[in-house]
N, C-alpha and C positions, 0 to 999 in steps of 0.2 A: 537512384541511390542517394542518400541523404550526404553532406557536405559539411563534415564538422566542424561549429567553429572552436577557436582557442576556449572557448570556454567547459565546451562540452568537451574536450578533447581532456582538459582537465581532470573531470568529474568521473568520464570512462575509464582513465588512466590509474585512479584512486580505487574504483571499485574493483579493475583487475587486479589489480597488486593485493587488494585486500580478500581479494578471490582464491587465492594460492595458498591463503593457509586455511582457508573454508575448507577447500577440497582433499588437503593434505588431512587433517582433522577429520573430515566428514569418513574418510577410507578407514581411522581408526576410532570411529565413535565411542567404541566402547571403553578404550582405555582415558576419554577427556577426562579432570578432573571436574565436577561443575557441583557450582553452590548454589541453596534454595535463597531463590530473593525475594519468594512469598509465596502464598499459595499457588499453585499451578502456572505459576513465572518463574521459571529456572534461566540462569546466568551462566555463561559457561566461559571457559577461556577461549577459545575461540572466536568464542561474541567479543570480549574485550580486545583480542588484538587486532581483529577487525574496524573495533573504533580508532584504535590506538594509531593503526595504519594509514585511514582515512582520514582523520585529525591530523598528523604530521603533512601528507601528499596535497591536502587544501589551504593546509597555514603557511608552505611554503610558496605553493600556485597562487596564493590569493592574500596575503598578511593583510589583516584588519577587518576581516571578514567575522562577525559574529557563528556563534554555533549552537545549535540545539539540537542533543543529541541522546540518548537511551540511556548510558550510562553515565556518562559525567552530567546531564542536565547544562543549562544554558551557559554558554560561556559571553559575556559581552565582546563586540568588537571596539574597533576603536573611537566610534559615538554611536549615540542613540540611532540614528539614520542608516548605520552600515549594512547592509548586503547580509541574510543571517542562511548558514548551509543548516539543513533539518537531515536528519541523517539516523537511519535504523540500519545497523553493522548486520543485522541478522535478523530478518525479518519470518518467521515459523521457525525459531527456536525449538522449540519440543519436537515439531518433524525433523530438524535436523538431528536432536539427540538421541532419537527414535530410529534414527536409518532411513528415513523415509524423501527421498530426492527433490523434495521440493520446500525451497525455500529463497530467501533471495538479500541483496545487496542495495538496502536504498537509498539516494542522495538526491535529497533538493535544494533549491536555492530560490528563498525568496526575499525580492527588494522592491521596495516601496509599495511594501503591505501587500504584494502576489507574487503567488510561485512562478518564474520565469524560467526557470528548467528543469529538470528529473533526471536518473538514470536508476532502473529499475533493470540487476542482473541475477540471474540465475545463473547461480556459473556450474552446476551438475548438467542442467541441457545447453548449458552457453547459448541463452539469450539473453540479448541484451535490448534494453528496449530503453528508448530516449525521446526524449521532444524536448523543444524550447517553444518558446511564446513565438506563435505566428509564422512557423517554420513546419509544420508539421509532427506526426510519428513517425517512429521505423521500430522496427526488430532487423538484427544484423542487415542494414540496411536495406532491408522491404518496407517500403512505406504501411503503414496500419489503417485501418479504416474499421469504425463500429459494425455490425452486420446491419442488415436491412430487413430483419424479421419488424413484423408490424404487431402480431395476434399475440400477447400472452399464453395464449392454449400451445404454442411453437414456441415459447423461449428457455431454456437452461439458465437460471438462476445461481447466484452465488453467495452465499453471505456465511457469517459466522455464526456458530451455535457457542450462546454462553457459558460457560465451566466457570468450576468453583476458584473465588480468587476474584474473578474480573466483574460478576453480576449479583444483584440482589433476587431474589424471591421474587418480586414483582417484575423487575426485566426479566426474568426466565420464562414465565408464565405470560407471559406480551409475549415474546419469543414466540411458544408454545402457540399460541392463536393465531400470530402471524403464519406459521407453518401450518396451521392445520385449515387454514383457507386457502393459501397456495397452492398446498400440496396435488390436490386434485384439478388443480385452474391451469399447470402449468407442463411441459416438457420433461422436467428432471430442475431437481436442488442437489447442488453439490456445497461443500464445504472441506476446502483445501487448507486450512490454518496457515495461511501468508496474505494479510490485507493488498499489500502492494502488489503481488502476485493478481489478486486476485483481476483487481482493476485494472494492470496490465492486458490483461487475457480477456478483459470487457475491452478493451481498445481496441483487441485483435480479432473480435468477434468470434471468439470461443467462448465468450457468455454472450447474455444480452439483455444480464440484471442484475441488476449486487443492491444488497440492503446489511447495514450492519449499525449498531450500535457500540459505545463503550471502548472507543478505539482513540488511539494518540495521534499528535499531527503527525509521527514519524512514522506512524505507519500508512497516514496517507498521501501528505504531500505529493510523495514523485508520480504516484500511480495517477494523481489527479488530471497535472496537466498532462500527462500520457494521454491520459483519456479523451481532455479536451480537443486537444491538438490531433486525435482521431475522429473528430466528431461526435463525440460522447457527451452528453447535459449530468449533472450532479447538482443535489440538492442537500441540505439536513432533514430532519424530521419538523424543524419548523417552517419550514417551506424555504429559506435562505441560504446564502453562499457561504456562511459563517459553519462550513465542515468541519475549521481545522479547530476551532474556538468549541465547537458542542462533541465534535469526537463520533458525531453520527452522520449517516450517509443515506442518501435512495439513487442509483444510477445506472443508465440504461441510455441506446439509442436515442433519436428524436423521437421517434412513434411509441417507444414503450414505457419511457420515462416518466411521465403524467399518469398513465394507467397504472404501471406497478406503485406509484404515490400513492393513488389513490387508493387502493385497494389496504395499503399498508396502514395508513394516516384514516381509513374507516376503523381497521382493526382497533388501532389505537382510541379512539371516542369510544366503541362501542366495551371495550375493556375497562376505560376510566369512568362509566356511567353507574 
């Protein structure tokens, strides 16, 4: 059983409280009022008092702590150096507006240039899943661990399929190649529309690959050090740690992580030749 400290107790504390009008909301999806904030990016109220929630529950837990967050964008702390929470109040939007139970509550905090803790909630299945730096994962306190599949031909895959709004012509069609070499090399590809989710669920070893493009830090952060903190390796598409900077991801196991790169990162040359 995991041992929460004051900090994580915090950060759980902010996303339950901002849990209860998710679920209150979620019961009557169809009556939310929600405005288009772009193409196939919808905003709903929900999502905002969700922010609004977690923004009050961490300025009072933490005063001077920096914010970057979905809808208000970056708040400064109280110097350059402060501690900054990354925060996605609603993470698969559209499955939530859709009726669809999966989506989730993400909160990171990173200082001195890494993320040192996450909490990544579902609060329709109420899991909650956590780590800090060097402490490990849990879900409602079971500790996580990545699975131990070795063979690509044996892994379930996770990533995102682009829609209109988020991709170009070109990243659709890379997409497109990347999936039509996998498709028959692998297990099953799923695609759940919740990043954080998704990486969560790679920590837990209900995946044992995620690749995605064209994604925000807020939708990675928490899932990341989940991951790590499970045993999980992450990469970008240019081979570096710089995920949260390019918005792109390759991540998997120790054994699969190289192999499904590679396979991805061939797509990619043989696409751009």
């Amino acid at each position: 059983m995991s041992r929460r400290s004051a900090l994580m107790n915090v950060m759980v504390g902010a996303a339950m409280k901002a849990a209860r009008g998710l679920r209150r909301d979620f019961g009557e999806v169809e009556h939310l009022q929600v405005s288009q904030k772009g193409p196939s990016d919808y905003v709903s109220k929900a999502d905002q008092m969700a922010e609004d929630i977690i923004f009050e529950e961490l300025s009072q837990a933490r005063p001077g702590f920096a914010f970057l967050m979905e809808e208000r964008g970056y708040i400064p702390g109280e110097n350059q150096d402060s501690p900054c929470w990354i925060i996605d109040p609603l993470d698969g939007t559209t499955n939530f507006l859709h009726g669809i139970p999966h989506f989730a509550i993400s909160i990171a905090l990173k200082d001195k240039g890494e993320i040192v803790a996450g909490v990544v909630f579902n609060p329709i299945a109420d899991e909650m899943f956590i780590a800090e730096k060097g402490t490990g994962a849990f879900m409602n306190d079971s500790r996580l661990r990545v699975s131990g599949r070795t063979r690509l031909e044996d892994a379930v895959l996770a990533t995102g399929i682009p829609f209109r709004g988020r991709c170009s012509d070109e990243d659709f069609a890379l997409f497109s190649a990347q999936m039509s070499e996998l498709m028959p090399n692998v297990a099953g590809i799923r695609r759940n529309g919740a990043a954080a989710l998704d990486l969560a669920w790679l920590a837990a070893g209900r995946f044992d690959g995620y690749w995605e493009k064209n994604l925000k830090s807020w939708d990675l952060a928490a899932g990341l050090i989940i991951l790590k903190e499970a045993g999980g390796y992450a990469k970008d598409f240019n081979g570096t740690n710089n995920i949260l900077e390019t918005g792109s991801i390759i991540a998997a196991n120790d054994k699969l992580q190289l192999p499904l790169e590679r396979v991805l990162k061939r797509v990619e040359r043989d696409f751009k030749k």
